[in-house]
N, C-alpha and C positions, 0 to 999 in steps of 0.2 A: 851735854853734861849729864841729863836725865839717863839716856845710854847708855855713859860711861860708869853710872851709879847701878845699876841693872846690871852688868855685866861684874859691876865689882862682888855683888854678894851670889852670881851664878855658879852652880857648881857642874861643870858639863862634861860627858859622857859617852863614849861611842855606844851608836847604835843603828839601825838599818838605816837610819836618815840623817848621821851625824858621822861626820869622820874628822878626828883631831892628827895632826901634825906637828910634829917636832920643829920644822924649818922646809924652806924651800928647797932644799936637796933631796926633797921626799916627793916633787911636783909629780912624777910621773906616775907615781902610786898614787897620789891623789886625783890626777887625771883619769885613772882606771874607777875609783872608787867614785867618781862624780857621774860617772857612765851608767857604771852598776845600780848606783840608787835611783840612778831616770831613769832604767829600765824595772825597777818594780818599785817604786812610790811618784815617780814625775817630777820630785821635787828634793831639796834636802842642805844641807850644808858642809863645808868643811875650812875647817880653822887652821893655820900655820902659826908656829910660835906655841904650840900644848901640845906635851906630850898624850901619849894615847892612855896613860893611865888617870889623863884630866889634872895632872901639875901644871901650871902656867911658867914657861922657860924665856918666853918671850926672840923678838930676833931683829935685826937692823932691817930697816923699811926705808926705802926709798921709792917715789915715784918712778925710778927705771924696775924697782921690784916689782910693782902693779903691774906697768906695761906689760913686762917682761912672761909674767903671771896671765894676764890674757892673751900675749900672742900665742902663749902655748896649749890654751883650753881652744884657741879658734882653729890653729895649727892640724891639732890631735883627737878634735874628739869630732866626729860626725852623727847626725844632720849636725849642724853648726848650732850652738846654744848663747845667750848674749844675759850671764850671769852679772850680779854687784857685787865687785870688788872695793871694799874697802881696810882701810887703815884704823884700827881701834884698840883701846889702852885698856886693859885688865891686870889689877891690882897694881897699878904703875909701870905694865910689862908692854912694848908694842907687842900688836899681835897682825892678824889677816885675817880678815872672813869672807867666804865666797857663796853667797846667795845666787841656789839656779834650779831651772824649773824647766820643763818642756814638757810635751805630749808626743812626739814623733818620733814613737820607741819603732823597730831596735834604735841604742845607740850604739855606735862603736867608739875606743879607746885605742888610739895607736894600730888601728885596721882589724881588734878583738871584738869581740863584742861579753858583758861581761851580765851576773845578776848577784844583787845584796842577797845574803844570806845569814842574819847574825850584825855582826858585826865584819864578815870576809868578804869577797869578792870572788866567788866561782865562774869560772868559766863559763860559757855557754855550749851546747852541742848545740850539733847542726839541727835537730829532730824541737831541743829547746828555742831554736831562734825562730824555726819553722811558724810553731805557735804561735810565740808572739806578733808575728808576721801576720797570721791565719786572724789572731785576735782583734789586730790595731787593723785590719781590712773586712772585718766578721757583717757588718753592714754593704760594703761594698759585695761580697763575696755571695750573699744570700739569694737565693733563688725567687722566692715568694713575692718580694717586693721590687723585683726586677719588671720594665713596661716589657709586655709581650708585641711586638712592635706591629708583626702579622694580624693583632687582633683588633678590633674597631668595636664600637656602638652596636653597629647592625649586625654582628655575631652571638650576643648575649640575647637568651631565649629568655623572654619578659614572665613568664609561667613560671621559670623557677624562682627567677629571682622573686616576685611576689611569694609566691611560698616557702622561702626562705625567712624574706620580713614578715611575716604572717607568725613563723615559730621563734624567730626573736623580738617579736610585739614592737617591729618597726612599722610607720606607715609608707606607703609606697606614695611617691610624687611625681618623680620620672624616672627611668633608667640611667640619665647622668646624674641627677642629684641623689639616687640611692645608691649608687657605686660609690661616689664618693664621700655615702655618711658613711659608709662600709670598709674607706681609707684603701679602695683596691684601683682607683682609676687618678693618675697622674697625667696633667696635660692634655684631658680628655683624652689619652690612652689611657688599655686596661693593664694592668698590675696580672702576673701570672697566677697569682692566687684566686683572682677577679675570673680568669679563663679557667681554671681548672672547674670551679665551682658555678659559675651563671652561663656558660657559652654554649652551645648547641651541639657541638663537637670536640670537645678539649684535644683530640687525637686528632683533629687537623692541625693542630700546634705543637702540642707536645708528644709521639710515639710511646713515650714510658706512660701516658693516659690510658691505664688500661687494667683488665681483672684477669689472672690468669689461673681456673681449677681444675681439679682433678680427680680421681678417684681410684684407687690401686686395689689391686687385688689381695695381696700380701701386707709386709713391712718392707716391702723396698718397691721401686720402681719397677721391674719389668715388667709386669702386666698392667695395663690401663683399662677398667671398668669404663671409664666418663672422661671426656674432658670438652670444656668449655672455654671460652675467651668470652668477654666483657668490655664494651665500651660506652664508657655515659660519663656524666660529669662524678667527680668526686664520692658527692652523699650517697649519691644512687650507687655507683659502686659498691658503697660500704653496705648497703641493704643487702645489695647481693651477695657478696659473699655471704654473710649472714644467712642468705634464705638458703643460698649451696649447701651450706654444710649441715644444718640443720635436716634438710632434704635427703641428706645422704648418713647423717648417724642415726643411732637407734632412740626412739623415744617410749621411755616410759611410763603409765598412765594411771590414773587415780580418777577417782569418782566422787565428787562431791553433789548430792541429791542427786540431781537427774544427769546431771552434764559432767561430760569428760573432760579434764584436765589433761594435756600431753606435755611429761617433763624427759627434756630430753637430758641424754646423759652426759652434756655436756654443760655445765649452767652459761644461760643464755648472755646476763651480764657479765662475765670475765669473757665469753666470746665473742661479744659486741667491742668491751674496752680494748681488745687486743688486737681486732678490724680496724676500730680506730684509730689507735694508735700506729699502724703498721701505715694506714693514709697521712695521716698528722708531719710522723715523725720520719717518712725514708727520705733519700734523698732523690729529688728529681732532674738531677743533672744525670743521674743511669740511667740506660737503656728500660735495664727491667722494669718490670712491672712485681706488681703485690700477687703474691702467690697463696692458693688455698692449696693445700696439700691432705687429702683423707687416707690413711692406711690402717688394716685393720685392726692397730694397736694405738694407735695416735692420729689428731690431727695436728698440723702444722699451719702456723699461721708466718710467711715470709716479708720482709720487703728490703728492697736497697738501700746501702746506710746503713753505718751500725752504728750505735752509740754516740752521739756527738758532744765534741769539747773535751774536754779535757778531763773529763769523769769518766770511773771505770763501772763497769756491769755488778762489779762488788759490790760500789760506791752505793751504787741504786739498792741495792736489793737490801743493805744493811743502814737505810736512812741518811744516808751519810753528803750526798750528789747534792750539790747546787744547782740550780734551775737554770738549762740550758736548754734551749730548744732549736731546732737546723731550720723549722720553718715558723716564727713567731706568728707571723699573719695567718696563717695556714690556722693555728692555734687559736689564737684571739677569735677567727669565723667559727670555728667549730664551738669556742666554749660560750659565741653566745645564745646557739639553739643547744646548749647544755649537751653537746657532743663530748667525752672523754675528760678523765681526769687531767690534775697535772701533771707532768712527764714526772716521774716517781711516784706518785702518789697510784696512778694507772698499772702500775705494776701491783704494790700494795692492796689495791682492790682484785685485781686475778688471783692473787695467791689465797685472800679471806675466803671468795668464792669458791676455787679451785687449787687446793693447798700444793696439790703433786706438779701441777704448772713447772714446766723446764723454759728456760731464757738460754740463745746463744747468741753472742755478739763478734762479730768479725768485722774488719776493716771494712770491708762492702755489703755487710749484709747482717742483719739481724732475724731470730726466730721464736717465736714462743711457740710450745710444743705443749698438746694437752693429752693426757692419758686418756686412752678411751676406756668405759668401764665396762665389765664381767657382764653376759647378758644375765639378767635374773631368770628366778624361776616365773613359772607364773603364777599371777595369784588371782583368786578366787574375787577378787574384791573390782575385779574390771568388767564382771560381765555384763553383758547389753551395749556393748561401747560399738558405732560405725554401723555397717550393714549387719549387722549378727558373724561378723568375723571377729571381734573384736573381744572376745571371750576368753580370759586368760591370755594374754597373746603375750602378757611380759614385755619385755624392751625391743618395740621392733622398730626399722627403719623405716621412712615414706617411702620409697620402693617396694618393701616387704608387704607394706598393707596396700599399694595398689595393686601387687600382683594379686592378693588377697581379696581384692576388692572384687577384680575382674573376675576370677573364679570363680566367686559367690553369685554373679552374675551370669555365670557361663561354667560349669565344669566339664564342659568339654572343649573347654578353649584352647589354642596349640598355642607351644612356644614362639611359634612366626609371628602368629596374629598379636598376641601378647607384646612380641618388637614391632609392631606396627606406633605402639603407644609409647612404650620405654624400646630402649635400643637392645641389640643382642647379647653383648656382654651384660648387662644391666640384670633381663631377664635370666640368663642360664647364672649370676652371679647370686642372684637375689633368692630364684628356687631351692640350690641349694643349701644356702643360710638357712632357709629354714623347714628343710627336711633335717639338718642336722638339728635346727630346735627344736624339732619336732612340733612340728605346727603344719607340715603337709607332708605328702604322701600319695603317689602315683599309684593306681592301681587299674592293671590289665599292659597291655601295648602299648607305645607311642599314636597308633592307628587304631583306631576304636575303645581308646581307653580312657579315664578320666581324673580329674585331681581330686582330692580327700581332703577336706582344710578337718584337719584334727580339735577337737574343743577341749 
């Protein structure tokens, strides 16, 4: 009676979770519409006997109506849903109301599959049902937290892991009890996240465990200055890249008292966040590996995977993306030795740093690409900097200044001997960068002649 008093003074209303009907000559629309709301709320209702503008028209009810009424939600709607049907009186009118709920999207209606929009029922694409698919399996489907089946106990190297819990001010107890406050070892198996970061060898597991750099002569690929491959666990990777490219752009210097300052022209923190993130965030079901790319107008920072979920690269860049991340665990270890921002927010910190920062995102692959800057002049304000090479030198590379270095120690050193230390390309790449900066200068023959470091 309390119910039937509650329903007397209700005024009800379609909306994503409410669908009213006229009579049961409308079941099949409402079958679709009971589909559509469990695919985006899980839950909902829908009323027979009201019309859809919320009139109360009421309609003959009989126990073969019920029946009749759930063989046809069990009949037509799949995974199978086991709603309350009942028989209820509004303002003296019978009516029906269907109370139903599930988690086991997609559903389908009559072999459709459908989503609330409003107050309608649109269709699904094939690309929309995908998602949902992708979503209601998004645990299952993750990489990170998958046992790495190949790997055991006796493959995690005790050294990092301690130095790990050392920088997240954990204490160390044993190697299974610290895997596990670390949430990366299941069944005394390890978790893939556990292998990429503590194991001795990640790339006896995983192939894509790996650092792949470069260095080009131009803006495009045909000539190769350098190139390197890298294999270590995860963090160490990310150092390295960092120490590559650093290694290989130009760094500018400054003097405070007595000691030199070297700022390179790339700021360090937007291309640290963007190392990290390119680890954090690729995916490791590809092949590839994380790419440094140096050319002499940009560097590029690569990895596999582009953008995950259902947010777009727009989304990110104008605040707008909900927090999605492809490897959560992967995450959580990084952010507790205060590795990388949050996925957006990481972006947001490269561009404060580095305003011109470019983002490209593809289905397999994402890029952050940094402008490299104008070499300056030089200024007066460096001198005494290094061996007495270091005088005016302007923006130069670690290359430039070891060639530099060597010469001051030798200016009769040849370019063989010189690739005895740096490689061939490296050395004839580096001299003449900076004959064109006018910082050297050959003078006499190849054979009996000697180098000039200009001041």
């Amino acid at each position: 009676m309390d119910t039937q008093n509650k329903i007397k003074t209700m005024i009800l209303k379609e909306s994503e979770t409410l669908e009213l009907k006229k009579s049961t000559s409308e079941l099949k629309e409402a079958i679709i519409s009971i589909s559509s709301i469990l695919n985006k709320h899980q839950k909902g209702e829908v009323y027979f006997g009201i019309k859809d503008n919320g009139e109360i028209f009421g309609q003959d009810i009989s126990d073969t109506t019920l029946r009749e009424i759930s063989k046809t939600i069990s009949d037509h709607i799949e995974p199978k849903i086991f709603p309350k049907i009942e028989k209820i009186i509004i303002n003296k009118k019978s009516c029906i109301k269907i109370e139903f709920h599930g988690k086991d999207m997609p559903y389908f209606a009559h072999g459709r599959s459908y989503m609330r929009v409003g107050t309608e029922n649109k269709q699904l694409t094939v690309k929309e049902l995908e998602n949902i698919i992708l979503h209601k399996n998004k645990e299952n489907l993750r990489w990170d937290n998958q046992v790495c089946e190949k790997a055991s106990l006796k493959d995690v190297e005790k050294e990092k892991l301690l130095t790990y819990l050392k920088k997240s001010g954990l204490a160390y107890s044993s190697i299974k009890d610290s895997l596990e406050r670390l949430e990366v070892l299941s069944d005394k198996k390890i978790l893939n996240a556990g292998v990429l970061l503590f194991t001795k060898n990640p790339r006896k597991f995983f192939k894509s465990a790996k650092l792949r750099c470069a260095v080009f002569l131009n803006n495009d690929s045909s000539i190769i200055l350098d190139r390197k491959e890298f294999e270590d666990d995860v963090l160490s990777l990310i150092q390295k890249a960092q120490d590559y490219v650093l290694e290989h752009i130009n760094l500018g210097m400054k003097v405070e008292g007595l000691y030199r300052i070297d700022i390179p022209e790339i700021n360090i923190e937007a291309l640290r966040e963007s190392i990290i993130n390119a680890f954090c965030h690729r995916d490791y079901r590809e092949y590839e590996s994380v790419e440094v790319a140096i050319f002499k107008d940009r560097v590029e920072i690569r990895n596999p995977g582009g953008v995950y979920g259902d947010i777009t690269l727009d989304q990110i860049l104008k605040g707008q993306a909900p927090v999605e991340r492809r490897n959560p665990l992967i995450a959580d270890l990084f952010k507790r030795i205060s590795f990388g921002e949050k996925w957006g927010r990481g972006i947001k910190l490269i561009l404060s740093k580095e305003p011109g920062t470019m983002f490209k995102s593809f289905p397999n692959g994402f890029i952050t690409i940094f402008k490299r800057k104008e070499t300056t002049k030089k200024s007066s304000k460096n001198k005494g900097v290094g061996k007495g090479v270091g005088k005016g030198v302007g923006n130069l590379s670690v290359n430039e200044l070891k060639i530099l270095d060597l010469i001051t120690e030798n200016h009769k050193i040849t370019k063989k001997e010189m690739s005895r230390i740096l490689t061939k390309k490296i050395v004839e790449y580096n001299i003449e960068s900076l004959k064109f900066k006018g910082k050297l200068r050959r003078i006499g023959p190849d054979k009996g002649g000697y180098w000039e470091i200009i001041k």
